[in-house]
C-alpha positions in Angstrom: 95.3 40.6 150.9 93.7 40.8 147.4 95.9 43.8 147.0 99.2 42.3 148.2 98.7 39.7 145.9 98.0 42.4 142.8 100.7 44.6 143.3 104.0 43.0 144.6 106.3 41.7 143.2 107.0 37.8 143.4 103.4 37.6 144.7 101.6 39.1 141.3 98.4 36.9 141.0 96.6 38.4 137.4 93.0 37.5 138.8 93.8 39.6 142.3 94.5 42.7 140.1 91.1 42.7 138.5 89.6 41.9 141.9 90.8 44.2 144.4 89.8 48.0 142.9 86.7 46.4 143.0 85.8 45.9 147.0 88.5 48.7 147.7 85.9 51.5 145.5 82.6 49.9 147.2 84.4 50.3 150.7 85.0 54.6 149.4 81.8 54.9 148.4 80.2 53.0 151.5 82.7 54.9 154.9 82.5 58.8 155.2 85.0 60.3 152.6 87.8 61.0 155.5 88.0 57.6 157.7 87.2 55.4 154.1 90.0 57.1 152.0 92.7 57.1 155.0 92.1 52.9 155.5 92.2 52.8 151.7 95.8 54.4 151.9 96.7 52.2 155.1 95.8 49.1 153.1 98.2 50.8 150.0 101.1 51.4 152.2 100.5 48.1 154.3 100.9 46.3 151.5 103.7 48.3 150.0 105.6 47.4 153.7 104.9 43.8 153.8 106.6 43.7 150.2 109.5 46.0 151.4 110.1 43.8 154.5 110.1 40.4 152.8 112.9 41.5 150.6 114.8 43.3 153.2 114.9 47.0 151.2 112.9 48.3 154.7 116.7 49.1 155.2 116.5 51.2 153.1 115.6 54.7 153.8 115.6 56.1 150.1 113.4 53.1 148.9 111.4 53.5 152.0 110.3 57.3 151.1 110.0 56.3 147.3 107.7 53.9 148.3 105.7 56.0 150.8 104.9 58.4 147.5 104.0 55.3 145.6 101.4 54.4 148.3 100.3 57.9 148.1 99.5 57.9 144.5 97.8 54.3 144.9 95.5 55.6 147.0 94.5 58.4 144.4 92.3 57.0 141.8 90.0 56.0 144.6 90.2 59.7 146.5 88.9 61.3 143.1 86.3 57.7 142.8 85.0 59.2 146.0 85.1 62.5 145.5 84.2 62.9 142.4 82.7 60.0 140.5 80.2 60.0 143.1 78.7 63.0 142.2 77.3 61.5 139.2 75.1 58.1 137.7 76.9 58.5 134.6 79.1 55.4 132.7 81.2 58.2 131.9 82.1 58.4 135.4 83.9 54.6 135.5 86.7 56.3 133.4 88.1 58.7 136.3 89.4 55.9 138.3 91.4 53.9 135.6 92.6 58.1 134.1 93.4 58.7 137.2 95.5 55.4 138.1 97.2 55.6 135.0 98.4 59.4 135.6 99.7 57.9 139.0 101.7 55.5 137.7 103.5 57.0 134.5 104.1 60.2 136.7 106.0 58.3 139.1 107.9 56.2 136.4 108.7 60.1 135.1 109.9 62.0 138.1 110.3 59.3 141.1 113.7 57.9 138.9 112.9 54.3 139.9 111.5 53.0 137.2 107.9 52.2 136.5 107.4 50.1 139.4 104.0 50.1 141.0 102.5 49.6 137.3 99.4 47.0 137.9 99.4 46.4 134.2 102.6 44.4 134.7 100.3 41.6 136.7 98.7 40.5 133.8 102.2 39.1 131.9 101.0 36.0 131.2 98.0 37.1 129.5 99.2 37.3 125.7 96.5 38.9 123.8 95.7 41.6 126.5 99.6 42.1 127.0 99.6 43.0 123.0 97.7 46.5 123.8 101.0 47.7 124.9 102.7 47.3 121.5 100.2 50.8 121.1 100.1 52.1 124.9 102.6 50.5 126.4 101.7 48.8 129.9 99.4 51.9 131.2 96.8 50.6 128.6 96.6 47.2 130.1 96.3 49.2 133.4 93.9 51.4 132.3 91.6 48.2 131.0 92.7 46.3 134.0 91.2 49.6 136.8 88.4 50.6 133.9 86.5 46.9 134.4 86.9 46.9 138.3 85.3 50.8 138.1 82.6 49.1 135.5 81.5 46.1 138.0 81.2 49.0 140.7 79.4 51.0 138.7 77.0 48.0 138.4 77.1 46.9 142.0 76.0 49.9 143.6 72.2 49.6 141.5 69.9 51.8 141.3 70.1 52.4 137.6 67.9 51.4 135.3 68.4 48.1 133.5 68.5 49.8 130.0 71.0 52.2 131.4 73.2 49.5 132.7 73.1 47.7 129.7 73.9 50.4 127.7 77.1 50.8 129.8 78.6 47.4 130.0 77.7 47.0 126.4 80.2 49.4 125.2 83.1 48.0 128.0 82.4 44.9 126.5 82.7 45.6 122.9 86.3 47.5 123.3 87.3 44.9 125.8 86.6 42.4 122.9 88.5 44.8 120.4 91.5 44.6 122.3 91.4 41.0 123.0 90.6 40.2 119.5 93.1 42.7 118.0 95.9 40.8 120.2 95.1 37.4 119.5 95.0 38.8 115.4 98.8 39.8 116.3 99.8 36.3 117.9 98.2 34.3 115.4 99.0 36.0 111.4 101.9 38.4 113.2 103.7 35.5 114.6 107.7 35.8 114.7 109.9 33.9 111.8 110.5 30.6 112.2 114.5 31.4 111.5 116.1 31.0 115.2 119.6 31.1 116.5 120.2 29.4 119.8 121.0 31.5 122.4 122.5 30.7 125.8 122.5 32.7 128.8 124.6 31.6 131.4 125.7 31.5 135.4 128.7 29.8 137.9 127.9 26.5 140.0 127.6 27.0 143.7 130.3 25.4 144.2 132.4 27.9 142.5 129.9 30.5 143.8 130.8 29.5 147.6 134.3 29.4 147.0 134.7 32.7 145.7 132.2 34.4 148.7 134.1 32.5 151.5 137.4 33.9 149.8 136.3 37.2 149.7 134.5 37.4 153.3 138.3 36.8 154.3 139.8 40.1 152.6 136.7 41.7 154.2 134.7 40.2 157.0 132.3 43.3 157.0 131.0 42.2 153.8 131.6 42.5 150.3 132.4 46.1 150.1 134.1 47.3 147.1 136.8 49.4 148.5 137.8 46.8 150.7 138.3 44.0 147.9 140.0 46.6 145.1 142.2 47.8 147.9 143.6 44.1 149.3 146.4 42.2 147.8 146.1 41.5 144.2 146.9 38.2 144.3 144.7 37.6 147.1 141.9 39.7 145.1 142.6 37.8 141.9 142.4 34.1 143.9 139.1 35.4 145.5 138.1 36.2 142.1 138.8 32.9 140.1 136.5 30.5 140.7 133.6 32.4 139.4 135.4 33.8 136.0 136.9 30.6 135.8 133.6 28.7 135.8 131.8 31.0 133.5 134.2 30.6 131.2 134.2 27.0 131.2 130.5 27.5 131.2 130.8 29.9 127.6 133.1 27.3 125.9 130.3 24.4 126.9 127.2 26.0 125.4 129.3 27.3 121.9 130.3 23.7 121.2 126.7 22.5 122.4 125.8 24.9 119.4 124.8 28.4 121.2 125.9 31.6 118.4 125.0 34.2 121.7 125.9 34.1 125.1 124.7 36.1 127.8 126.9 36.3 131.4 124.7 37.5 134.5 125.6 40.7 136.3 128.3 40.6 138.5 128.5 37.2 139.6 132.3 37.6 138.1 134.6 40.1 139.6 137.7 41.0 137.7 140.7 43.4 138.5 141.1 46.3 136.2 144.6 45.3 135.6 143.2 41.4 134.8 140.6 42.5 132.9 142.4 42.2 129.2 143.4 38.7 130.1 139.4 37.4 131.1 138.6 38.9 127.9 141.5 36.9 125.9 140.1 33.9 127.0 136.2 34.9 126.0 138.1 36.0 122.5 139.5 32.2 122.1 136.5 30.8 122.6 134.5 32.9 120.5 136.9 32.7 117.7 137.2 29.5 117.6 133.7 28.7 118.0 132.5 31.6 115.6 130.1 33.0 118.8 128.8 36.2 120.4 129.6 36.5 124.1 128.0 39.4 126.1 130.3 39.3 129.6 129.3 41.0 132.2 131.5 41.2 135.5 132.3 43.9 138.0 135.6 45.7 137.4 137.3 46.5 140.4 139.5 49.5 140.3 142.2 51.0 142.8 140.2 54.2 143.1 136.9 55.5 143.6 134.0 54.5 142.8 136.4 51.6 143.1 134.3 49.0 141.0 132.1 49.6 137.4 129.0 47.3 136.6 130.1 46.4 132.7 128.8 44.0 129.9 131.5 43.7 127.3 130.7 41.8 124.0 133.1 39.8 122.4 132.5 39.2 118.5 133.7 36.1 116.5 136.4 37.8 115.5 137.9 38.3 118.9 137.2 42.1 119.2 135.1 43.6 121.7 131.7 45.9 120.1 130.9 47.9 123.2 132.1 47.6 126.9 128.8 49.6 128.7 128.6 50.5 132.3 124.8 50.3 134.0 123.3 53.7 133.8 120.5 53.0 136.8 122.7 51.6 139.5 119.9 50.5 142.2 120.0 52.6 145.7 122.2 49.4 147.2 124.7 49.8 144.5 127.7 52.7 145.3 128.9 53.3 142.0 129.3 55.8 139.4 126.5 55.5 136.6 127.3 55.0 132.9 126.4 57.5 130.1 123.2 55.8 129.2 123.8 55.5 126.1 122.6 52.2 124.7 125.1 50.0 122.2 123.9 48.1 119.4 126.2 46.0 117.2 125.4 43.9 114.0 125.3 40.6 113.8 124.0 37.6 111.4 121.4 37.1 113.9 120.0 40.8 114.0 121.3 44.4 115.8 122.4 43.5 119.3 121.9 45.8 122.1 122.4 45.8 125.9 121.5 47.0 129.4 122.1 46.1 132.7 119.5 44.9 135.0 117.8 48.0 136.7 118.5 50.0 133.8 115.2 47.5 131.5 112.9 49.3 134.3 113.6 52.4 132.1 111.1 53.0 129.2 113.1 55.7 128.2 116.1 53.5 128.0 114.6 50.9 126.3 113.0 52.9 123.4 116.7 54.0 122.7 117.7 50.9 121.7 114.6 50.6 119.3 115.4 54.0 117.8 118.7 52.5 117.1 117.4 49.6 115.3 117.7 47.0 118.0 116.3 43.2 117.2 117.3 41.4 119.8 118.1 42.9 123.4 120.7 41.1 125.8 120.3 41.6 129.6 122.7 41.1 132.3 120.9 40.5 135.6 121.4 39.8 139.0 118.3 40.0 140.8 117.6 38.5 145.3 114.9 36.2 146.8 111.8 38.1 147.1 112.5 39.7 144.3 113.6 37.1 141.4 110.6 36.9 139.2 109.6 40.9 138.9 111.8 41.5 136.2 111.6 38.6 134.1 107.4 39.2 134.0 108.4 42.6 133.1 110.5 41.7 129.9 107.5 40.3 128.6 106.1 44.0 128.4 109.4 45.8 127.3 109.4 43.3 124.5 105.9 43.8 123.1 106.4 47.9 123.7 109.6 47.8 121.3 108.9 44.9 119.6 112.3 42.9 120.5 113.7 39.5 121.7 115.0 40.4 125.4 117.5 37.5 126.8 117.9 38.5 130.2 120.1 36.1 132.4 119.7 36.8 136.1 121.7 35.4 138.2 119.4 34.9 142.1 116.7 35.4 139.7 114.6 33.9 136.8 116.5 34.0 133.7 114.3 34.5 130.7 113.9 34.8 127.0 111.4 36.3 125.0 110.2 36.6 121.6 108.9 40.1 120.3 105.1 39.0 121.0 105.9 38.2 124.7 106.1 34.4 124.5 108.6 32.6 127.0 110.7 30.4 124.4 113.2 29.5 127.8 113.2 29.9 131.4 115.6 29.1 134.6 115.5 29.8 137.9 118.6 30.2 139.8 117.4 28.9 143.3 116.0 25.5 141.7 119.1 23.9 141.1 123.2 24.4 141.5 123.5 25.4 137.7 121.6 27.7 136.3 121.4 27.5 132.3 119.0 29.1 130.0 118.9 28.1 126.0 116.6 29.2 124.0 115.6 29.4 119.9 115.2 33.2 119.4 113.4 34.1 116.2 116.3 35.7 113.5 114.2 38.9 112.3 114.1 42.9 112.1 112.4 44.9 114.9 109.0 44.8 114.9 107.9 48.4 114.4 105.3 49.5 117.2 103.0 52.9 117.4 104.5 52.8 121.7 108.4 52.5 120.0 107.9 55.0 117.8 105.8 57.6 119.8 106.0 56.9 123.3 103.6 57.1 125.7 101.2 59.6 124.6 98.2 57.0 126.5 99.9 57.5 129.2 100.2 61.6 128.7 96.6 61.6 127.7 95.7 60.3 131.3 97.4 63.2 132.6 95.8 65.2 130.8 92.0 64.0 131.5 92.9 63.8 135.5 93.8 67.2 135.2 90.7 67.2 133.7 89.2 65.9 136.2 90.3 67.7 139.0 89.0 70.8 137.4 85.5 69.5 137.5 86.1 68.5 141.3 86.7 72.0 142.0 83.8 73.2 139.5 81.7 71.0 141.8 83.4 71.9 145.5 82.3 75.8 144.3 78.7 74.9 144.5 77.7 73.6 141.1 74.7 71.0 141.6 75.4 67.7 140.6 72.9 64.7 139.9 71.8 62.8 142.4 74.1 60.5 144.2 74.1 56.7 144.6 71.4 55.7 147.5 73.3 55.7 151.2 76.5 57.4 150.1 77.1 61.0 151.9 78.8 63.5 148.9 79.8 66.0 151.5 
């Protein structure tokens, strides 16, 4: 349960995370290596299914096997704990499981093309001064500390060491736990952001107008909302469908630039537009920031008369009526049957700072997100649409993206939690879209360049180092499998 609670999703308790290594390591070292380290993985992938089938992706067989791997390389850290770690008494040995872990997790983020899910570094968002270590590591150093004090407590629990020993041991956790912490509260207290702001709105259709356009469309298409089937109906039947939604977000843009918003932020795809209606949605954003002297970052599906028959865009709309960038979502999720954009991040000046943009999925993208910091990016809109079960992963993780590349992320999710964040991982606004029938985020976002970071500029070379060291690692386990004797072993735990 501990673990369930750690890991996924909507569910991420911080304490839980620091908790559950803990009695999962003593439970290796306790069961003979084969039946111990299979129940570990059952618990992993148990876990990993409850999660899948509470937000209905168990449908889906690509996710499914993705997260079958991820199990896998859960269960890990404690395989080379077990094999490995216990072959030895020393505090160096309480480093293989959080190397290990960390390997796990950036390797998946690298070659699994899902993003850095699975990351338990992410559970400790709301944890400011340990949050800053990834302005240097990025989130596989909060990992690391997270899995290096659960292998430190084990290390202590199983006794028979010598008092001094022990000491010795937790003495030096302790003192680079306490230069972490201290370091990141130094950064949120003399490093805060500027007090300049500029009020930003991010912002979403009623229900009403919501319903109205879903019951309109499941008439063109009573399979569902299927793409094809809505570009390929009558266009005025299409465009009818269509209006209520458009037409309420635009209402909704012209309400928060005379309440005094210079930025406004659309969720993904709650608006649908025709390809051959598109100019005239964006007229009507032009008007209002014209006349208003605002920033509006729209984001709709396009629906064309051809394949991939719709594209997942964010158009913004200067003051002066013209349109910056018009980017498609490079990461469509494995739900989502469209074409992918060219991934390359816009960025557009402003008063306020560079703007950039992504869409949704594409923020679980280090890779991504560094590209708008190499491009000078101070302040990073978001388009969102996120589903229950799933509505509050993302928002915890734009707390990390904007510590690692030291930007203000607005990210307005629509069946989500909208968010925004200053470069230091502070909330300055939050709504959640199932706790009311309008759902409106403002926020004060601090006015001010990009905060350089050493995990913006050189990526995640932590993260590589891991690799490295379980490599490492893994070598020695062999070393020993050959016959090398090792020291004694902790009292009632069988090696073989």
């Amino acid at each position: 349960m501990l673990l369930v609670l750690a890991v996924h999703s909507n569910w991420h308790v911080a304490l839980a995370a620091w908790l559950f290594p803990v009695f999962l390591l003593r439970y290796g070292r306790l069961r003979p290596a084969r039946h111990g380290l299979l129940r570990i993985g059952w618990a992993s992938a148990s876990a990993t299914l409850l999660w899948l089938v509470s937000t209905g992706m168990v449908f889906v067989p690509s996710v499914v096997g993705l997260f079958a791997v991820l199990a896998v390389l859960q269960t890990l850290p404690f395989v080379a704990d077990r094999l490995i770690a216990v072959r030895s008494r020393s505090v160096l040995t309480t480093l293989i499981f959080p190397t290990v872990l960390v390997s796990g997790e950036y390797l998946f983020a690298e070659l699994a093309d899902f993003g850095d899910y699975g990351v338990l570094g992410f559970t400790q968002h709301g944890f400011l001064p340990l949050v800053q270590l990834a302005s240097v590591t990025g989130v596989y150093g909060v990992s690391f500390v997270v899995a290096w004090t659960a292998s430190m407590a084990h290390w202590v629990w199983q006794g028979g060491l010598p008092r001094p020993r022990i000491r010795r041991g937790v003495l030096v956790w302790a003192g680079v736990l306490a230069v972490v912490l201290g370091a990141g509260g130094v950064r949120l207290l003399f490093f805060a952001p500027v007090t300049d702001t500029v009020r930003v709105a991010g912002v979403s259709a009623g229900r009403a107008a919501e319903q109205d356009t879903r019951r309109a469309l499941d008439r063109i298409d009573p399979e569902g909302w299927r793409p094809r089937s809505v570009a390929g109906a009558a266009p005025e039947r299409v465009r009818k469908a269509l209006a209520p939604v458009a037409d309420d977000l635009v209402t909704a843009t012209d309400r928060e630039a005379r309440a005094g918003a210079r930025i406004v932020v659309w969720p993904e795809t709650q608006a649908g537009v025709l390809e051959s209606d598109q100019r005239r949605l964006l007229g009507r954003v032009a008007a209002i920031a014209r006349e208003h002297r605002v920033y509006v970052n729209a984001a709709y599906g396009l629906y064309l008369r051809h394949a991939p028959y719709v594209r997942n865009v964010a158009v913004l709309v200067t003051p002066e009526g013209k349109v910056a960038w018009t980017y498609d979502k490079a990461h469509p999720t494995p739900m989502e049957t469209m074409t992918p954009g060219s991934g390359k991040v816009p960025v557009a000046d402003s008063p306020y700072g560079r703007l950039a943009t992504v869409i949704c999925y594409d923020a679980d993208y280090p890779d991504l997100m560094r590209q708008a910091a190499d491009k000078g990016a101070d302040m990073m809109l978001v388009p969102a649409n996120d589903w229950a079960g799933f509505e509050s992963l993302h928002a915890q993780r734009a707390v990390f993206r904007s510590v690692e590349y030291g930007y203000a992320i607005v990210r307005q999710s629509v069946n989500g939690v909208a968010t925004a964040v200053d470069p230091q991982g502070r909330v300055l606004g939050m709504a959640d879209y199932f706790t009311g029938d309008r759902q409106t985020l403002v926020a004060e976002v601090p006015v001010q360049r990009r905060t350089q970071t050493l995990y913006g500029e050189m990526g995640a070379v932590f993260a590589v180092l891991c690799v490295g060291g379980s490599v490492v690692v893994v070598a020695l386990g062999l070393l020993w499998r050959r016959g090398r004797r090792p020291e004694a072993s902790a009292p009632g735990v069988t090696t073989s």
